[in-house]
N, C-alpha and C positions, 0 to 999 in steps of 0.2 A: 045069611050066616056065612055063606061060602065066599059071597063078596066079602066080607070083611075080613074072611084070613088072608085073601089075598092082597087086602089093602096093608095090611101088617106084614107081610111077607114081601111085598116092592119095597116098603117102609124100610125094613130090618136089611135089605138088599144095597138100596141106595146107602145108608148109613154104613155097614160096611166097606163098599166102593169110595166112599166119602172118605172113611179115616184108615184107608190102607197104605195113604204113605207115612202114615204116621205110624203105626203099629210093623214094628219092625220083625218081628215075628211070621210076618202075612208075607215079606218080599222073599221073593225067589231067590236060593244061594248065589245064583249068577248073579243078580241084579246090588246084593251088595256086596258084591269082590269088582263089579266094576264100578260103584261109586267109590270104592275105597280106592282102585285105580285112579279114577281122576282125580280125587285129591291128594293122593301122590304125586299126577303126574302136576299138579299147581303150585304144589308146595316144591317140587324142585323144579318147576319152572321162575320160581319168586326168589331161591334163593341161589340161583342161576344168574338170574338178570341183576339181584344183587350183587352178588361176585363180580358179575362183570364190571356193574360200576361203579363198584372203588378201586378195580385193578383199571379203568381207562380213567377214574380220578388219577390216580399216584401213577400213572404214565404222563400224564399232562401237567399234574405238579415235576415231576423229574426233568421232563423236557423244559420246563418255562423256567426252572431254575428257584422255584421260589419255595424249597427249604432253606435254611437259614447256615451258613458254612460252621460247618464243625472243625475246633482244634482240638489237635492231640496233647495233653497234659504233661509237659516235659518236668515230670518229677526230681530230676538229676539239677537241676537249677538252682541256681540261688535265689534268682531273683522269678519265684513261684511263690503265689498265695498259700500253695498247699502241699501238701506231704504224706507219703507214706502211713497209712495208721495201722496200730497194732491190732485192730479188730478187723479179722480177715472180711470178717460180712463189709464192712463200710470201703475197703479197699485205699483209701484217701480221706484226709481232712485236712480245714484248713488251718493252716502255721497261727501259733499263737503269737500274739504283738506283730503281727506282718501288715509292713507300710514300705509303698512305693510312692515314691517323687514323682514317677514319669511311667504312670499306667496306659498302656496301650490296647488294652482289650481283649491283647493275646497273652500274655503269662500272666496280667495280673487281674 
C-alpha cells in the first residue's frame, strides 16, 4: 500500500517537473523578467540590424549614383506641360491642349 503512494507521488512529481515550463504560473518572477529581457533584447537587436541595412543600402545607392535625376518644374514657362492648379492639395496640373514640337524630357 505504501509502495504504491509512492509510485503516484514520483508519478505526480515528474509530471509536474515535466510541464513546468509550460505552466507560467510555476516560473519564478526573475525567470520571466529575464525571458522577457531577452526578447527585447532580439527584437531590437533585428530591428537594429535592419536599420542598418537600408541606411548602408541608400548609402551605396547615393554613392553609385543610381537614383534617377530629378528636375525642378519651372512653372513660370511657356513652354511647360503643366501649371499652377487651383486646388492647393494638387499644387500643379497638367496645361490643357499642351503640345510640344521639340520635347526634351526636361519641361515637357
Amino acid at each position: 500500500m505504501a509502495d504504491g503512494a509512492l509510485r503516484r507521488r514520483a508519478r505526480a512529481e515528474r509530471g509536474r517537473r515535466r510541464d513546468a515550463h509550460v505552466r507560467s504560473d510555476r516560473v519564478a518572477p526573475d525567470a520571466r523578467l529575464a525571458r522577457r529581457g531577452r526578447l527585447a533584447a532580439s527584437l531590437a537587436l533585428a530591428l537594429g540590424s535592419l536599420a542598418g541595412a537600408v541606411l548602408l543600402c541608400e548609402l551605396v545607392a547615393r554613392t553609385i549614383s543610381w537614383a534617377p535625376s530629378v528636375y525642378r518644374l519651372d512653372l513660370a514657362s511657356e513652354k511647360t506641360a503643366y501649371r499652377l492648379s487651383d486646388d492647393p492639395v494638387l499644387g500643379y496640373e497638367l496645361n490643357p491642349g499642351y503640345r510640344d514640337d521639340q520635347p526634351d524630357l526636361n519641361n515637357s
